[in-house]
Structure formats: structure tokens, C-alpha cells
C-alpha positions as CSV (number, residue, x, y, z in Angstrom):
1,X,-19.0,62.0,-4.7
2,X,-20.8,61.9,-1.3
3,X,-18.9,61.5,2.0
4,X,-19.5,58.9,4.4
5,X,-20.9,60.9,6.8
6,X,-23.4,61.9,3.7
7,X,-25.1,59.0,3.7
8,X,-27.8,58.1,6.2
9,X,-28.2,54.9,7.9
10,X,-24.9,53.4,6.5
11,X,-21.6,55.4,8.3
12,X,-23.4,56.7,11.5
13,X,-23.7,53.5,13.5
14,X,-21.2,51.6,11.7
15,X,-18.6,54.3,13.4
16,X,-18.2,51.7,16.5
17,X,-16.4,49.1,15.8
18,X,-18.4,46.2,18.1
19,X,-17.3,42.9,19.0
20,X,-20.2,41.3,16.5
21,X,-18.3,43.5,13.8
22,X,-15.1,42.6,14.7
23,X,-15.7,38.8,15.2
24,X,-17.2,39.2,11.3
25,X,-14.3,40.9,9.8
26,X,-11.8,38.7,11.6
27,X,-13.7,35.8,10.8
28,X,-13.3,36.9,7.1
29,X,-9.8,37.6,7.0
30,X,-9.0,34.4,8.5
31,X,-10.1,31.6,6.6
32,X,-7.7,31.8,4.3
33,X,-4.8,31.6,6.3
34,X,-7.0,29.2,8.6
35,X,-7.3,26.6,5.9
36,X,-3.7,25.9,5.0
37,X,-1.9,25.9,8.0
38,X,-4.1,23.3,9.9
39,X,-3.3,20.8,7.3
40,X,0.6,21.3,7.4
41,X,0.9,19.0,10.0
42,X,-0.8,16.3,8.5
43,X,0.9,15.8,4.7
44,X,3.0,12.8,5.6
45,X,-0.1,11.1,6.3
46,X,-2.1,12.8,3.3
47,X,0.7,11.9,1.5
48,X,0.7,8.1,2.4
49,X,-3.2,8.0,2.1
50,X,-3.1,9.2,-1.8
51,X,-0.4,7.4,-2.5
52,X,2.2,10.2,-3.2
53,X,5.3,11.6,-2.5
54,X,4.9,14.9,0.1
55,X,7.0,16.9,-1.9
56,X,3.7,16.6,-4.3
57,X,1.6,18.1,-1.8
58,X,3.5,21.5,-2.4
59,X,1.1,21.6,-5.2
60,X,-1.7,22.1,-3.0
61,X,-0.2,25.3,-1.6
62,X,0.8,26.6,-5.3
63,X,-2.3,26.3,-6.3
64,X,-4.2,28.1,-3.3
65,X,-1.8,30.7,-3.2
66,X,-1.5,32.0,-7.1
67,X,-5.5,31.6,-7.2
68,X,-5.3,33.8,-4.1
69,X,-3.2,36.3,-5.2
70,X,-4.8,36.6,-9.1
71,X,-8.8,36.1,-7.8
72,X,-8.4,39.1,-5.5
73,X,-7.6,41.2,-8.5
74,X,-10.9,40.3,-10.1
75,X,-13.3,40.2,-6.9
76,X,-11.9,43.8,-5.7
77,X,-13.2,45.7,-8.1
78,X,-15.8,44.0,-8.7
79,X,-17.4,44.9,-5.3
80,X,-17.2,48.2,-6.3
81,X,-19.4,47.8,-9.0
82,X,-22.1,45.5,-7.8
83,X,-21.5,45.8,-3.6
84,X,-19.9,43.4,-1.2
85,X,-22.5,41.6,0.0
86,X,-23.1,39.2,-3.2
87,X,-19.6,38.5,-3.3
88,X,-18.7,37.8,0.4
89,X,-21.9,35.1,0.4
90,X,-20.5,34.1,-3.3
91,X,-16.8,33.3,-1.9
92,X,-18.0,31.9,1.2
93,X,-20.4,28.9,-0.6
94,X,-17.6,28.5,-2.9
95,X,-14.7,27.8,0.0
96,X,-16.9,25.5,2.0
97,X,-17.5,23.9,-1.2
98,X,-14.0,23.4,-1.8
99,X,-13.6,22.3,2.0
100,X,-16.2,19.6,1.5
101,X,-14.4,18.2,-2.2
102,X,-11.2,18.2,0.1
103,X,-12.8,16.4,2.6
104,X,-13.5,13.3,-0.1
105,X,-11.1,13.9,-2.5
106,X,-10.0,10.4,-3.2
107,X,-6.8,11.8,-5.5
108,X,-3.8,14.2,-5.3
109,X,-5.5,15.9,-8.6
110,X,-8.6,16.8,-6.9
111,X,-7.4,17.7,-4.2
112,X,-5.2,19.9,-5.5
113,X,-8.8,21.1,-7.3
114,X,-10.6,21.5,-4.4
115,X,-7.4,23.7,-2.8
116,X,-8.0,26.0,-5.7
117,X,-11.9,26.1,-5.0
118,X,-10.8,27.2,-1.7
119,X,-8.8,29.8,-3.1
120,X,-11.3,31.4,-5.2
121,X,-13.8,31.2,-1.9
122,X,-11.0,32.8,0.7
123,X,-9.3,35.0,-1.1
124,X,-13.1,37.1,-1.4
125,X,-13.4,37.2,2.1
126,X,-9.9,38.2,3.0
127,X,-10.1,41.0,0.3
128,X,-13.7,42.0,1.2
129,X,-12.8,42.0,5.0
130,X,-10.6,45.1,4.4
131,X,-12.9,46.8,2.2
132,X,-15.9,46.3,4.1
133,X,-13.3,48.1,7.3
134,X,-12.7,51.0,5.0
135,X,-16.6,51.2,4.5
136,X,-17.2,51.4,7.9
137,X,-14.1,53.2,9.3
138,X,-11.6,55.7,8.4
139,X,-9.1,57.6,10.7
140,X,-7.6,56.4,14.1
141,X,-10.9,54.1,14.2
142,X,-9.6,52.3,11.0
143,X,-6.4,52.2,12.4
144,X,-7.9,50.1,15.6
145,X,-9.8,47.9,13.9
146,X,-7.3,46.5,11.6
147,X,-4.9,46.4,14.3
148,X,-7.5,43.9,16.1
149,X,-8.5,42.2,13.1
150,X,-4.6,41.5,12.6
151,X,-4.9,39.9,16.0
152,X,-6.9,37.6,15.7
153,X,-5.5,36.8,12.2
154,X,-2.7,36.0,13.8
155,X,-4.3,33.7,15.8
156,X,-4.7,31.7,12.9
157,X,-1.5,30.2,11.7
158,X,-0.4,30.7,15.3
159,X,-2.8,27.9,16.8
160,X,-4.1,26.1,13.7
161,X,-1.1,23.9,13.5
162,X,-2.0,22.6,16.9
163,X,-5.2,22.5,16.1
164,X,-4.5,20.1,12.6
165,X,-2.2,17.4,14.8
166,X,-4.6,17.2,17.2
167,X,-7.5,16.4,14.5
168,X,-5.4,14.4,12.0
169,X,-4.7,12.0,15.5
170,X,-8.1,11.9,16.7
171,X,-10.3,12.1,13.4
172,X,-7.7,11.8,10.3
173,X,-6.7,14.5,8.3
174,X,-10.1,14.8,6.0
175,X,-11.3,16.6,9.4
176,X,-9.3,19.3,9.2
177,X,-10.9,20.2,6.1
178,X,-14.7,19.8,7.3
179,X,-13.7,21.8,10.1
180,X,-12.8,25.0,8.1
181,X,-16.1,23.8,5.9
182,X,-18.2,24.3,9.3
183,X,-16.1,27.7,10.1
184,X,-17.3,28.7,6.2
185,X,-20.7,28.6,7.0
186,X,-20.2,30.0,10.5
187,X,-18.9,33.0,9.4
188,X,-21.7,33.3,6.2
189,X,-24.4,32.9,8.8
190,X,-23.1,35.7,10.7
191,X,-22.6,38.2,7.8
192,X,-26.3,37.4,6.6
193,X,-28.0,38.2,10.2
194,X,-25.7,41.0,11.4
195,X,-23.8,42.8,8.7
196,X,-25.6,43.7,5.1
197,X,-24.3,45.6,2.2
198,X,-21.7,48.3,3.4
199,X,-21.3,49.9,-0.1
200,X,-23.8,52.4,-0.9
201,X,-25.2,52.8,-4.2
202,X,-23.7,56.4,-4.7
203,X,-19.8,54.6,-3.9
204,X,-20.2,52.1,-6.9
205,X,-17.9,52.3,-9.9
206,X,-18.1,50.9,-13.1
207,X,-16.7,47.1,-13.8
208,X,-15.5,47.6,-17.2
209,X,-11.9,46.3,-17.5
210,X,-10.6,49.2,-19.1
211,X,-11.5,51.3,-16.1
212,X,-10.8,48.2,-13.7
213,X,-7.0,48.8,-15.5
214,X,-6.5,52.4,-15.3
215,X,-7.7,52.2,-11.6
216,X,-4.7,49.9,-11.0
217,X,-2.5,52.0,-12.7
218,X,-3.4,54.9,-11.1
219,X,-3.1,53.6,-7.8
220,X,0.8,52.1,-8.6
221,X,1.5,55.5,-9.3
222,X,0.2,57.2,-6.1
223,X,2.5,57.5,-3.5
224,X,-0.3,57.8,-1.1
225,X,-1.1,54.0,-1.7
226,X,2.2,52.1,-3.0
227,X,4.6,53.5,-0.3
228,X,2.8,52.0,2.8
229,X,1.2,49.4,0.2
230,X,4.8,48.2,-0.8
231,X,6.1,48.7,3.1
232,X,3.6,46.7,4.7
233,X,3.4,44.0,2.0
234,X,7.6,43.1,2.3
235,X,6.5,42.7,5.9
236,X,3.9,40.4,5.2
237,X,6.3,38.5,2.6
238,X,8.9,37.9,5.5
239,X,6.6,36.8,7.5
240,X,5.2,33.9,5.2
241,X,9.0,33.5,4.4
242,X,9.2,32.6,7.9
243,X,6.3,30.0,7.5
244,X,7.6,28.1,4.8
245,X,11.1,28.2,6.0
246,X,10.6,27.3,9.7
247,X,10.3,23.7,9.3
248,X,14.1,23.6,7.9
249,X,15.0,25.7,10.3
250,X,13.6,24.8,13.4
251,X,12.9,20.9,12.2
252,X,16.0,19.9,10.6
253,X,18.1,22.2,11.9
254,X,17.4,22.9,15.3
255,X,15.6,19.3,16.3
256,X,12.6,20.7,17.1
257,X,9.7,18.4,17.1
258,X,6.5,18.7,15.2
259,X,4.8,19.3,18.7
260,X,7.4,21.9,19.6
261,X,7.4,23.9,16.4
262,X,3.3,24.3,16.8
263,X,4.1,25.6,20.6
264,X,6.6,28.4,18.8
265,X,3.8,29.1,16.2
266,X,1.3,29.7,19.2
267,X,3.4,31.4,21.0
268,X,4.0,33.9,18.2
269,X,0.4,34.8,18.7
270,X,1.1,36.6,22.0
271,X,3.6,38.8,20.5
272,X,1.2,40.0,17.8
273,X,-1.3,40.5,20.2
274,X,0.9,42.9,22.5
275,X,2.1,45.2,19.7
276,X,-1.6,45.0,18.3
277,X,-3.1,46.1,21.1
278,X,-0.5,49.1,21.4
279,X,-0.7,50.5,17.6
280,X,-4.2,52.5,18.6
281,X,-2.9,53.9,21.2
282,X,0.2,54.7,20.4
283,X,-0.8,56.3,16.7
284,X,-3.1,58.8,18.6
285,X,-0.1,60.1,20.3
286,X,2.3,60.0,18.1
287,X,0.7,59.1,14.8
288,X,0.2,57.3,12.3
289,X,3.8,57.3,10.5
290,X,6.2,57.6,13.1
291,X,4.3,54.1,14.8
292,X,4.8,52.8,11.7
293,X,7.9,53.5,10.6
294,X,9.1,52.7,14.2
295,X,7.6,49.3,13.8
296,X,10.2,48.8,10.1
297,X,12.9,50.0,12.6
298,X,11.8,47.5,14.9
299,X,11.7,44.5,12.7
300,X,14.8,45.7,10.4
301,X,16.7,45.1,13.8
302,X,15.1,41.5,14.1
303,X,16.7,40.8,10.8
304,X,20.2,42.4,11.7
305,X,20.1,39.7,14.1
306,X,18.8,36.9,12.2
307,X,21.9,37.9,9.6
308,X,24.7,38.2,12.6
309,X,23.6,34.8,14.2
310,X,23.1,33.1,10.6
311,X,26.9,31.4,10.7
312,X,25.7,29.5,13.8
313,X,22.4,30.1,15.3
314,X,20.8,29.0,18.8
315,X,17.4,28.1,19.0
316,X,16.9,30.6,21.6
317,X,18.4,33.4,20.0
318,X,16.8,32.7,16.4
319,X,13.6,32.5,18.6
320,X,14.4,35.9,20.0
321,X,15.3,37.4,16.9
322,X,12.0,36.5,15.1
323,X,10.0,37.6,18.1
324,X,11.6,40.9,17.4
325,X,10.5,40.5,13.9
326,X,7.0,40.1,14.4
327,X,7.0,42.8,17.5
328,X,7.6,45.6,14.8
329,X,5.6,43.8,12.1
330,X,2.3,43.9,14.6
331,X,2.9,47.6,14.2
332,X,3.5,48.4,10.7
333,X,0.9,45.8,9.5
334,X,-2.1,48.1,10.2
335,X,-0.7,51.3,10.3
336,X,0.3,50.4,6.8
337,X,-2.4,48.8,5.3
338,X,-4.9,51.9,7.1
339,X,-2.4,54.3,5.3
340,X,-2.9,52.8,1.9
341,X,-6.8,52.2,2.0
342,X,-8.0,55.3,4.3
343,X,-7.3,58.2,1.0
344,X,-9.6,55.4,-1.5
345,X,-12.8,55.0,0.5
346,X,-14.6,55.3,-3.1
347,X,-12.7,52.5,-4.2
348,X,-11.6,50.1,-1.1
349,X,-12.0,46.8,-3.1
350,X,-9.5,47.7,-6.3
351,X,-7.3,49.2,-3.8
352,X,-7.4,46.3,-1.0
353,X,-7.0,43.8,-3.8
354,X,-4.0,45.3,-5.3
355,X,-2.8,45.5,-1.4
356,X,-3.4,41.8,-1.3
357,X,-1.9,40.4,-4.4
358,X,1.5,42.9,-3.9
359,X,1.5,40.9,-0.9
360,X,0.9,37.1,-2.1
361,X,3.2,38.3,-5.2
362,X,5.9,39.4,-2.6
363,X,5.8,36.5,-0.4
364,X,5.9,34.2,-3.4
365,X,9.6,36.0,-4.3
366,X,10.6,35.7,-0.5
367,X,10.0,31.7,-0.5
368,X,11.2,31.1,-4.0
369,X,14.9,33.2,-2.8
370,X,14.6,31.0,0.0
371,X,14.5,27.7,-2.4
372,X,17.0,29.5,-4.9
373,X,19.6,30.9,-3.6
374,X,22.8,29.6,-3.1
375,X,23.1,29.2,0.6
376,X,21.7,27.1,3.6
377,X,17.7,27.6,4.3
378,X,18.9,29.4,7.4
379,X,21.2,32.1,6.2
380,X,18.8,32.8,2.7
381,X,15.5,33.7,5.7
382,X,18.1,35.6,7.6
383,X,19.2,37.3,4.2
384,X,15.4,37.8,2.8
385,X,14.2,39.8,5.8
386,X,16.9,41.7,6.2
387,X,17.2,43.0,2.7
388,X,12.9,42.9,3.0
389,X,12.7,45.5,5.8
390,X,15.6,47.8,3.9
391,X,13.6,47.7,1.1
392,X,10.3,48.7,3.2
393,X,12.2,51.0,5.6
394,X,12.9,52.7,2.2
395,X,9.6,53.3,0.7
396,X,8.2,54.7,3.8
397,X,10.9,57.0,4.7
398,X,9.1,59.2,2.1
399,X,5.8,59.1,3.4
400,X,7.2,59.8,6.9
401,X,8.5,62.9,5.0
402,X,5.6,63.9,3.0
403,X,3.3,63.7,5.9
């Protein structure tokens, strides 16, 4: 197997990360997360419009998110075999596509069709943005740019619930899905005039599905990929716990208003955006697994908190104790997903699509113990991070070991 450095013409200047790259693989990894939460705000009028109840619109997040997490599992390895650059234009047509049905669909059925168009679309460029990273990158370099890319997809479902009230008021809600149409072809037009195929011929593997299956397996049994896979993905499960249960929480709860839950969503984003901005710097010092497993520390103590406050919580120390959350989750989230792509450059798409759908799999367990168990919406969040970050202090203690 060549190395990287092997290969003229593809890993030399693709070693700097630039802002044109970055703006290209943040662009990529945020669509997904772009498109859902700036229609949020806007069900009860979607809801009144098609003549449904806005409980029913819960089916137009099932159905992004299980075509998500199943269509990265398909489109991962794929890329291997054939390149990324097909694909990434291939998802890209199909999620504006699906923006534009949404935009017009006159029915709860297709929209909830159109959702899973957009599924199909995003979930290619959010597994492709991390493969086309390990491409490009590997080492402290990797680290960075996923760190910055996590930045800015923070951004996302920090500011896109302001962003959907304001267009649902001024334009009605079918804008919010030609804007993320017009963002589609945006970020299409960039990756055909700047970026090209990142996979070279001598990296391709075969797409038959009994290798595409053994190549799964093989990774679920290498610690190198399923400890900081499994650590960084019960992060990313609390956080979109977080997501779906904030609006009890903060809402119902707490009396926020719709306009002050989208100011705690944006202000979120600053917190991501100090403890990404630190993970480069501080992994060359320290490295890579003590940031990382001092980030699980971090947000384990977030939890502690949300769990000793649960009985009778403030808004200002709830708001506290998440921001504690997502200060150690801005550090273990690319420290951990660098970990578990950097050792399977010959096969970043089947190993950044298993990363992604161990991560849509997880969050889909953290929101259904939310619904199931027993207990107030408050005290099951509290309960699901705490017991989340155990779990993934747990599976990393053993890389932090090994290493």
C-alpha cells in the first residue's frame, strides 16, 4: 500500500489546511445538522398549514435521522471503491433536491419524503467531510482541522434556530427549506472549482459486500478504532439528547421562550468555539489522549451536576452545568474522532461511516431513555449524560493506557 506522502500531486499541498479547505469541509459536515434545526421553530405553523397535529411532525426527524445513520453505512465504503468525488456531487443534487420537494410539499407524507431525500443527500457529505480530512491530513494537522470543522458545526444548530424564527416570520416556513436548497448548491459549487477527487487510485478497495462486511467487523474489533469511536460517539449522543430534551426543559419547565431558548442555543456556540480552538494546541503539548480523556473528565463533571441539581434545578445553574458539558465535549469530539480515523487512512469512508452511524445509533438510545424512562424529562437528561460520559470515560481509559 503506498503512503500519503508516496503519492505525487495529492498529499503535498493538501498538507495545509486553508480557509477555502476548511470552509468546504465545514460546509459539508454541516448541512445535515443545518437542515433540521432551522425548521424546529417553525412546526406549530407547519403543523397548522398541513393540517396535522405537531406531534406528527416527529416523523420528519425519524425519518432523516434512521436514513442518516443506515445511508452512511452504504456511501462510506463505497467511496473507497469508486472515490469521493462522485458521491459528494451525488449527495449534494440529491439534498437540494429534497430541499426544493420540502419547499412545495403540499402534505405531511411528502414531506416526510422529501426529509428522507435530504437524508440520503446529507448524510454523504457529513460522512465524506471526514474522510476527505483523513485524505488530506493525519497527525496533529488532523487533529486541528477537525477541531475547526467541529466549530463551525457547532455553529449550526447553535444559530439555525434563530435563523428558522426569523424566516418562518418574514417569508413562512417553506423558506427555511429553500434556504438550505441554496446552501446545497453553494457548497457543490465550491467542491467542483476548488477541491477534486482526494482518493487516489492506489487507496481504492473493493465494494463487494462481503468485504464491505468483514471491514466492519474488523474495525468493531480493533481497539484502535472502537475505543475513541465508542468515547466520542456517547458524547455526541448526549449532546443531541440535549437537543431534543431542551425544549421540556428549558420551555416547559423553566418558562423560557422560544426567542430565549434560540439565544442559549447560540450561545452554546461560543463555548464550542473556545475549547475548539484550544484542542490543537493543547494536544501538541500534552497529546492527544490525555486532552482527550481530560475533556470526558470535563464533561462527566457537567453531568455530576446536572444529576445533583435534577430534584430542583435553576435555570442558571442547568445552564452552567451544560456549558460544562459541551466545554469537555469540544475537546474530546476531535481528539476522538482523529484517534479513530488517523490508523485507517486506506479506508477513511468504511471507518468514518461506522463512526457516524455509532453515533446517530447512540443518540437515538439517549432520546428514546429520555421518552422511556420512568422519571421527569429533566432528571432522565441529567441521568443519560451522566451514565453516557461513565460509559465513555470507560472505553478510553484503555487507550490512555495503551498509548
Amino acid at each position: 500500500m503506498a503512503t500519503p506522502d508516496a503519492i505525487s500531486g495529492i498529499a503535498g499541498p493538501a498538507r495545509v489546511l486553508t480557509g477555502g479547505r476548511l470552509v468546504l469541509l465545514s460546509g459539508l459536515a454541516a448541512l445535515g445538522i443545518l437542515a433540521t434545526n432551522i425548521m424546529l421553530p417553525a412546526f406549530p405553523v407547519m403543523a397548522r398549514e398541513l393540517g396535522v397535529a405537531p406531534r406528527e411532525l416527529s416523523w420528519t426527524l425519524s425519518s432523516f435521522f434512521v436514513v442518516f445513520a443506515l445511508g452512511q453505512l452504504v456511501i462510506g465504503p463505497l467511496s473507497d471503491a469508486i472515490g469521493r468525488s462522485p458521491l459528494v456531487i451525488g449527495g449534494l443534487l440529491l439534498f437540494v433536491a429534497g430541499s426544493i420537494l420540502g419547499a412545495f410539499a403540499p402534505s405531511l407524507p411528502v414531506l416526510i419524503a422529501a426529509r428522507a431525500i435530504q437524508a440520503l443527500g446529507a448524510c454523504a457529505a457529513s460522512v465524506l467531510a471526514r474522510a476527505i480530512a483523513r485524505d488530506l491530513f493525519e497527525g496533529p494537522e488532523l487533529t486541528r482541522t477537525l477541531s475547526l470543522m467541529m466549530i463551525a458545526t457547532a455553529a449550526a444548530p447553535g444559530f439555525s434556530p434563530a435563523l428558522g424564527t426569523g424566516m418562518a416570520l418574514a417569508f413562512g416556513w417553506r423558506s427555511t427549506f429553500v434556504f438550505v436548497a441554496v446552501a446545497g448548491i453553494l457548497v457543490a459549487a465550491h467542491y467542483r472549482l476548488t477541491a477534486g477527487e482526494t482518493l487516489h487510485r492506489v487507496w481504492r478497495r473493493t465494494a463487494h459486500p462481503g468485504a464491505i462486511a468483514r471491514g466492519y467487523a474488523g474495525l468493531l474489533i480493533d481497539a484502535r478504532f472502537i475505543l475513541p469511536a465508542l468515547s466520542v460517539s456517547l458524547v455526541i449522543a448526549c449532546l443531541y439528547s440535549f437537543f431534543g430534551a431542551a425544549p421540556a426543559i428549558l420551555m416547559d419547565r423553566m418558562g423560557f421562550s422560544a426567542a430565549g431558548l434560540s439565544l442559549f442555543f447560540a450561545a452554546t456556540v461560543f463555548v464550542v468555539f473556545g475549547s475548539g480552538l484550544m484542542t490543537a494546541r493543547l494536544t501538541r503539548r500534552w497529546g492527544a489522549p490525555r486532552v482527550g480523556m481530560a475533556g470526558i473528565l470535563i464533561a462527566l463533571a457537567g453531568g455530576l451536576w446536572l444529576v445533583l441539581q435534577a430534584a430542583a434545578p435553576t435555570p442558571v445553574s442547568f445552564m452552567a452545568a451544560v456549558t460544562l458539558f459541551l466545554a469537555g465535549m469540544g475537546l474530546i469530539n476531535p481528539i476522538g474522532t482523529a484517534l479513530a480515523l488517523e490508523p485507517f487512512g486506506d479506508r477513511a469512508g468504511l471507518a468514518s461511516a461506522l463512526l457516524g452511524f455509532l453515533q446517530m445509533a447512540l443518540a437515538a438510545i439517549g432520546t428514546a431513555l429520555i421518552g422511556a424512562l420512568p422519571v421527569g424529562a429533566t432528571t432522565a437528561y441529567t441521568w443519560v449524560v451522566f451514565g453516557g460520559m461513565i460509559l465513555a470515560a470507560g472505553a478510553f481509559v484503555p487507550l490512555l493506557r495503551g498509548r
